[in-house]
Structures are given as C-alpha cells and as structure tokens.
C-alpha positions in Angstrom: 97.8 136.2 147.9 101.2 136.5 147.3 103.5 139.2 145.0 106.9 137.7 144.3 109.4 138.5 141.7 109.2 137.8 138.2 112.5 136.1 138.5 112.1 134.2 140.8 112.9 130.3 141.0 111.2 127.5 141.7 113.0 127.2 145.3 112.5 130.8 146.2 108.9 131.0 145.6 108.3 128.3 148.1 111.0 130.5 150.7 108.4 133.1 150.0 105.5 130.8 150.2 106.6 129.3 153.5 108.0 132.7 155.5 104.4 134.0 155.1 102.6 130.5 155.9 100.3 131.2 158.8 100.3 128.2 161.5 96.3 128.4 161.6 93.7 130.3 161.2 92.7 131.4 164.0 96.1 132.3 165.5 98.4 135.4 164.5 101.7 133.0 165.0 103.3 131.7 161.4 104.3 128.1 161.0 107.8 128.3 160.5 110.3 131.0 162.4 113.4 132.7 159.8 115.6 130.4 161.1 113.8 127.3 160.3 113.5 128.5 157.1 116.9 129.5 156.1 117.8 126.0 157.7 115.6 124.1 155.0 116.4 125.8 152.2 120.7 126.0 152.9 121.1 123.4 151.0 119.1 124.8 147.7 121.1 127.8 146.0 118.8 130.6 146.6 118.6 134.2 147.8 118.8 135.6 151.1 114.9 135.3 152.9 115.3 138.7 153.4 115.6 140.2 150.2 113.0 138.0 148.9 110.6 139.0 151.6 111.8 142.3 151.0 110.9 142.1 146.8 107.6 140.2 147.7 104.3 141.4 148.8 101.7 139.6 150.9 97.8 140.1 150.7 96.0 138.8 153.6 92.1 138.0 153.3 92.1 139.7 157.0 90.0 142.9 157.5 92.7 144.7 158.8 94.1 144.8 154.9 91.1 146.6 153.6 90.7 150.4 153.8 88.1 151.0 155.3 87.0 154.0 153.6 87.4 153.2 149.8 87.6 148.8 150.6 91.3 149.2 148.5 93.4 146.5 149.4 96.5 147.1 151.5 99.4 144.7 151.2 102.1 144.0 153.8 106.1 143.7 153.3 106.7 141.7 157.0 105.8 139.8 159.7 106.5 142.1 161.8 104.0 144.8 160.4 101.3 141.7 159.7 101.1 140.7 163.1 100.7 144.2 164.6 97.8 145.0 161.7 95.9 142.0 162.9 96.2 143.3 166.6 94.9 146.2 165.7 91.8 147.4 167.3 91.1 150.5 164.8 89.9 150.3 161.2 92.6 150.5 158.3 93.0 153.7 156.1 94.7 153.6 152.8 98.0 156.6 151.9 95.5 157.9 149.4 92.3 158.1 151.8 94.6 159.7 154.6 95.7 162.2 152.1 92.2 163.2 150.9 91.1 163.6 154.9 93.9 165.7 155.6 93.6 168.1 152.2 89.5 168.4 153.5 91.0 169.4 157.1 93.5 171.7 155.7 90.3 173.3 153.2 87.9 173.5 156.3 90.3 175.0 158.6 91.5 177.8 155.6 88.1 178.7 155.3 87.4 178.9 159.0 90.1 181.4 159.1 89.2 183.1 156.3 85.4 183.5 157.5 87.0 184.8 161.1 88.8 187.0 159.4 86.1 188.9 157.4 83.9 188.6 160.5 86.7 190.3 162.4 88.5 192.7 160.9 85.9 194.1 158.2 86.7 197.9 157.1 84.5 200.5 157.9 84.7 203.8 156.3 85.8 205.8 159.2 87.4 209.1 157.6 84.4 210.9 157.1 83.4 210.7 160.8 86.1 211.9 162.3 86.6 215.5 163.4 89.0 217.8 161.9 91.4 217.5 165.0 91.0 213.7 164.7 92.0 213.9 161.1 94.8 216.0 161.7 96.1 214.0 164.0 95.7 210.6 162.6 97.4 212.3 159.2 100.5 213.4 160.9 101.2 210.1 162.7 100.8 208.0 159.4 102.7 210.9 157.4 106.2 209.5 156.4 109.5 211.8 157.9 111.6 211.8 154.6 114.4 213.8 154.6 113.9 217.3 152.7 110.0 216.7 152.5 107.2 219.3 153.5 104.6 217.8 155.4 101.6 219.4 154.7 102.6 220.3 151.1 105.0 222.7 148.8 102.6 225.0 147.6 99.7 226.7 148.5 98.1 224.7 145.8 99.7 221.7 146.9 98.3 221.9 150.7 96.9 219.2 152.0 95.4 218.8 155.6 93.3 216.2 156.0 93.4 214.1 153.3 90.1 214.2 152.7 89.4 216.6 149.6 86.3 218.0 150.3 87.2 218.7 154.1 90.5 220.3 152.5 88.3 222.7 150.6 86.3 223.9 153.3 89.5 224.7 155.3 91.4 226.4 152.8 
C-alpha cells in the first residue's frame, strides 16, 4: 500500500506508484532505478521524485514491516531504508514498543537500586551501645566549629555531653 499526498496528480501518483514498484517478488531489486524514472516522466509537468517520495509513505506486505511485539504496521519513506529492512535478519520493533521496553528497564533497574540500597545501608540504632568515651568522641568530631559558640553548652543547664539525654543525666 501506498500513502501519497492529497494533492497529488494524476502523473505523480504513477511517479510514486512506479519508484516503489518492486521488479518481482522474490527479489529485493525495484523495477525501475531514479533515473529511469525521472527520464519518463520529463516530459509530464510534475514534482521532483524526491519530494514526492519524500510526502509519500510505502506499506510493504513483508514481515519485516510488522512489529513484532504489538503486529502494528511500520511504513517506509525509501528505498534505501526498504531494502535494508528486508535484509534484515532480526525481528522489527515499533518507536512505541521500544519505548515501553526501555521505561520497564529503566523501572527494574530503579528498583534494583533501590532494594540494594535498603539491603545495604539500613540504619541501626547505634547510640545507645556505645560507651561514654565513644560518645564523646563521636560528638566532638560531628560538632560544628562556629565562630563565638561553646561546644559543650552555655550554661550549666544547657550542658550537653553526649547527646544522649538520659546518659547526660547520669553524668551530670
């Protein structure tokens, strides 16, 4: 099957008609080459072969024009592009399939990453087993240096060692 344009003469439709005219079926060859055509049809006031090839679409009854995933037809805009579909070895995928098998790669390999990392790096409530000195230690490496701050705290009230209140109580 072929898509031409809606505009399109008499004359033109047969351009069309005869650049995509196959020379059997069992070969990949077409009848006529562009020259031949643009030879026969000089005379006749038409558009260039390649912008009517270009406006036109062609719809070969080949399996290499079928998705094979959803059976969507896929049409061609060349020669060029026919003859290296039909050699082919591989089965044909549609824009749409492709995009749906990439989305599901990109979802299975997010949620890969995401199951490594809860496997991985899971919290554990470490605070309360570590000794005082441990504490103390861990507190003033994460402690911020700000200029005019007191470390440990103002006020007597406001003392803080460990960061752990009821560790805090026990010392004070």
């Amino acid at each position: 099957m072929i898509c031409c344009l809606n505009d399109a003469e008499e004359a033109e439709i047969a351009v069309i008609n005869d650049y995509w005219l196959l020379a059997d079926d069992e070969s990949n060859g077409f009848l006529y080459t562009l020259k031949q055509i643009k030879d026969r049809y000089k005379s006749e006031n038409v558009r260039s072969v390649g912008y009517l090839v270009q406006k036109s679409i062609f719809l070969a009854s080949h399996p290499a024009f079928t998705c094979h995933n959803c059976n969507r037809k896929i049409p061609d805009k060349n020669r060029t592009e026919y003859t290296r579909r039909v050699k082919r070895k591989d089965a044909t995928t549609c824009i749409e399939c492709l995009e749906i098998k990439q989305q599901h790669l990109y979802d299975e390999t997010f949620r890969t990453l995401k199951e490594y990392k809860a496997r991985v790096f899971q919290s554990e409530p470490y605070l309360n087993k570590l000794t005082i000195k441990e504490t103390l230690g861990l507190l003033s490496i994460s402690a911020e240096q700000i200029e005019n701050s007191q470390f440990l705290g103002g006020s007597l009230e406001e003392i803080t060692i460990t960061g752990i209140q009821s560790i805090d109580q026990k010392i004070l």
